[in-house]
C-alpha positions as CSV (number, residue, x, y, z in Angstrom):
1,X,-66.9,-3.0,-28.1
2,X,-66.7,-1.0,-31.3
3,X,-64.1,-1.1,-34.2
4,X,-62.9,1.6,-33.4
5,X,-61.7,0.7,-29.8
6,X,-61.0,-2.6,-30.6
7,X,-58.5,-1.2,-33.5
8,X,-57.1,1.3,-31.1
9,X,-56.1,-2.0,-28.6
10,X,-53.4,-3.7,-30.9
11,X,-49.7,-4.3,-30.6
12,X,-47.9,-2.5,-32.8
13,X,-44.1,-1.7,-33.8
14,X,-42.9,1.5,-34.3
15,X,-40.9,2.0,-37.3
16,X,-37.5,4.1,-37.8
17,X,-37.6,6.8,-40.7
18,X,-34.0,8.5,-41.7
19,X,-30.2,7.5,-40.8
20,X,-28.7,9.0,-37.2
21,X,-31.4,7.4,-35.7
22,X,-33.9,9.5,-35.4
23,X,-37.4,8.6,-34.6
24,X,-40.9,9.1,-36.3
25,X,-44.0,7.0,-34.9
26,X,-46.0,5.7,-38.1
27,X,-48.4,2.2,-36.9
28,X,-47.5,0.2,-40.0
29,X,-50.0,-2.8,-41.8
30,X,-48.6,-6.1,-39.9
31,X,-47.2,-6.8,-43.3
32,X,-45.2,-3.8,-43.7
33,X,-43.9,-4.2,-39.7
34,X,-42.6,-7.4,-40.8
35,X,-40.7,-6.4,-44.0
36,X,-39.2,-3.8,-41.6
37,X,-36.2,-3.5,-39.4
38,X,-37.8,-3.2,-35.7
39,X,-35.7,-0.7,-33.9
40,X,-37.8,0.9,-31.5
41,X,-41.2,-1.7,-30.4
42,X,-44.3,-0.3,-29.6
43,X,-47.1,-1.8,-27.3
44,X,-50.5,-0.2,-27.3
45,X,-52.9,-1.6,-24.2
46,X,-56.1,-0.9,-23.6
47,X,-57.4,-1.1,-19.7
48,X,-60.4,-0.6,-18.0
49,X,-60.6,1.5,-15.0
50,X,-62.2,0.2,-11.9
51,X,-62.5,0.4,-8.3
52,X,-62.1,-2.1,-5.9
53,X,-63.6,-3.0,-2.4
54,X,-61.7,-0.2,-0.8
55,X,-62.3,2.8,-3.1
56,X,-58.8,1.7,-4.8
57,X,-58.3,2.0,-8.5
58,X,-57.2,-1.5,-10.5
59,X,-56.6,-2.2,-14.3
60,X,-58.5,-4.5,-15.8
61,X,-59.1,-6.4,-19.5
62,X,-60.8,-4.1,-21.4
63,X,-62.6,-7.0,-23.3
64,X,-66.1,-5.2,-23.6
65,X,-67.0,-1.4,-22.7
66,X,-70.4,0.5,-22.0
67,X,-70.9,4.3,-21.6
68,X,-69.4,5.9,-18.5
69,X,-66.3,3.4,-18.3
70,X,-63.4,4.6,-17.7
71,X,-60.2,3.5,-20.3
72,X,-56.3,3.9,-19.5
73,X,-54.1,3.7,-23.2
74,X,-51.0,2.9,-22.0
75,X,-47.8,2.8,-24.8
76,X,-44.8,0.9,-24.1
77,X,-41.4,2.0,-26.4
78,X,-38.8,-0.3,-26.3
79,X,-35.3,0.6,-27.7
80,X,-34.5,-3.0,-29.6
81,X,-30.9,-1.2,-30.8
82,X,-27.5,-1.3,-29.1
83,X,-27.3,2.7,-29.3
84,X,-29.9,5.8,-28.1
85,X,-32.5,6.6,-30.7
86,X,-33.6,10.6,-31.1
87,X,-35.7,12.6,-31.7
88,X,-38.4,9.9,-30.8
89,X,-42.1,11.0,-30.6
90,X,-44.9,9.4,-29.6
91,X,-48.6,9.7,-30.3
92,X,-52.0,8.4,-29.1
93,X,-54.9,7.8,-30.8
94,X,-58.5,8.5,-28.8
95,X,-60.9,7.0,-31.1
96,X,-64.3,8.5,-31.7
97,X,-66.8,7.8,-29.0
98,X,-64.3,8.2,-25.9
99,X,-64.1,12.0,-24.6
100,X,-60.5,12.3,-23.1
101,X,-60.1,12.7,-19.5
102,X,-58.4,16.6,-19.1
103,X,-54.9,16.1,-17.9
104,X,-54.7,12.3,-17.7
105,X,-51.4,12.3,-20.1
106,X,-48.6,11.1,-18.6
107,X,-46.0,11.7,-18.5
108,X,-47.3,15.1,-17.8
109,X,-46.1,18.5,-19.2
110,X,-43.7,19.1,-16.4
111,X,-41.7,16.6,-17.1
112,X,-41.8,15.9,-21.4
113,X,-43.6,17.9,-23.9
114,X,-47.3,16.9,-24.5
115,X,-49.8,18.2,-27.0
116,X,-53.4,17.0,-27.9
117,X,-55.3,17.7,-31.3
118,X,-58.6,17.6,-32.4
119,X,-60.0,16.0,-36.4
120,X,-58.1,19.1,-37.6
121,X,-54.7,17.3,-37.0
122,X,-53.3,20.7,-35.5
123,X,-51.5,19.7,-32.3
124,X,-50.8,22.2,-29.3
125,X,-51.1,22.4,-25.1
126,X,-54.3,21.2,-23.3
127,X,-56.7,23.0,-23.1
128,X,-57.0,23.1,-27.0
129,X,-59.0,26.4,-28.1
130,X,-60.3,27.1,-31.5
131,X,-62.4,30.3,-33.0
132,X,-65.9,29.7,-34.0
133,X,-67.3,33.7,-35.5
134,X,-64.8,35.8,-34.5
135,X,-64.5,34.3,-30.5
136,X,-62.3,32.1,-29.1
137,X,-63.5,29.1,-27.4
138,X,-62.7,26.0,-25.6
139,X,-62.3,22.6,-27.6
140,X,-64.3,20.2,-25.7
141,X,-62.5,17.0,-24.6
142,X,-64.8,14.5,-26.9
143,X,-63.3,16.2,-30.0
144,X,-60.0,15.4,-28.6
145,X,-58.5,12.8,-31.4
146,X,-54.6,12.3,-30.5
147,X,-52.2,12.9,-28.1
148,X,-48.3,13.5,-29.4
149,X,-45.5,13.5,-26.9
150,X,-41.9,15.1,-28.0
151,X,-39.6,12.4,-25.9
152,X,-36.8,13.1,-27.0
153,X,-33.9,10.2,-27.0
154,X,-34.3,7.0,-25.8
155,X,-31.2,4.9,-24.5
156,X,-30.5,1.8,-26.1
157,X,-32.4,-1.2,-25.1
158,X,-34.3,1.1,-22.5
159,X,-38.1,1.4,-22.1
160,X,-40.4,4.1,-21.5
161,X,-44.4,4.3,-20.9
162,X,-47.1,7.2,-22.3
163,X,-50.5,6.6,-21.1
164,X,-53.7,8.7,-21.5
165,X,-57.4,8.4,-20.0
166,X,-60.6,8.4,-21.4
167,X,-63.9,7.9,-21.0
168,X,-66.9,5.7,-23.3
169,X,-69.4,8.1,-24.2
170,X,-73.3,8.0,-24.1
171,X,-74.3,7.2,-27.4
172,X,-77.3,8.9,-28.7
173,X,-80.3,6.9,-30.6
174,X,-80.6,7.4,-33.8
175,X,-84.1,9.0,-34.4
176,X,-86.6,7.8,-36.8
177,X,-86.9,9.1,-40.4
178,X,-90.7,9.7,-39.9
179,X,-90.1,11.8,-36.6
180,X,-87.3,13.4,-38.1
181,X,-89.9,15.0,-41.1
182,X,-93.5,15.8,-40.8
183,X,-95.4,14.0,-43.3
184,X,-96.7,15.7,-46.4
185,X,-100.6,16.3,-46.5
186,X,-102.4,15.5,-49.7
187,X,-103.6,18.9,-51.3
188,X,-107.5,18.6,-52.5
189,X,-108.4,20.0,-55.4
């Protein structure tokens, strides 16, 4: 399993930015989380998706990965306060080397505001689009690098789960320097 996945499977608490409660997801150094008031909790899970016997799909430890799996991030919140917390957003990391699964976020946009963003940083609805020479074109899903849902409040001491899908992609070989140039010929003289 890469760094990068293995980084993107940790626990983490969410920190509280301003007075009135109102939320702002920032993954904090584990020595910074502890210097901190916890007020909202945050529980990052990585899962493997398999099928069973009968065709039925099951979560499993995501302890090692190979191209073509299939991985759930799921994100737990957890209002530790006696009173709602708002304006509470949450986002998802996708790590390089997973392609995101096209509407696997959940909740969905029916029901809370979701956007994704590529490297750029710029979030907005799925399917993300960008302009490459004067045409418009379709992001594709392996340059997806975040999810960001607007949740809104959260009750106090109540829960709520995000969760994405995606998928381990094929990694490439790395070519050879001598394939990757022709070699010089001596000149004669």
């Amino acid at each position: 399993m890469t760094t990068a996945l293995r980084k993107a499977a940790i626990v983490a608490t969410l920190l509280i930015a301003g007075i009135s409660g109102t939320a702002q997801a920032q993954f904090a150094p584990p020595a910074a989380q502890s210097a901190a008031k916890k007020q909202v909790e945050v529980v990052l899970v990585q899962s493997k998706v398999v099928k069973d016997a009968q065709g039925r799909e099951q979560l499993v430890a995501a302890d090692t990965v190979k191209p073509g799996d299939i991985l759930q991030y799921q994100a737990t919140y957890t209002n530790k306060t006696g009173k709602p917390v708002t304006g509470l957003v949450a986002e998802l990391p996708i790590p390089e080397g997973l392609e995101y699964l096209p509407k696997t976020a959940q909740p969905g946009p029916d029901r809370v505001k979701v956007a994704a963003a590529a490297k750029d940083g710029q979030f907005a609805a799925e399917p993300l689009a960008r302009v490459v020479n004067g045409k418009t074109e379709p992001v594709p899903y392996n340059e997806y690098r975040s999810l960001r849902w607007t949740l809104g409040q959260l009750q106090a001491n109540a829960v709520t789960v995000v969760s994405a899908r995606a998928k381990v992609e094929e990694v490439a070989p790395a070519q050879p320097v001598a394939a990757a140039a022709p070699a010089a010929k001596p000149v004669s003289r």
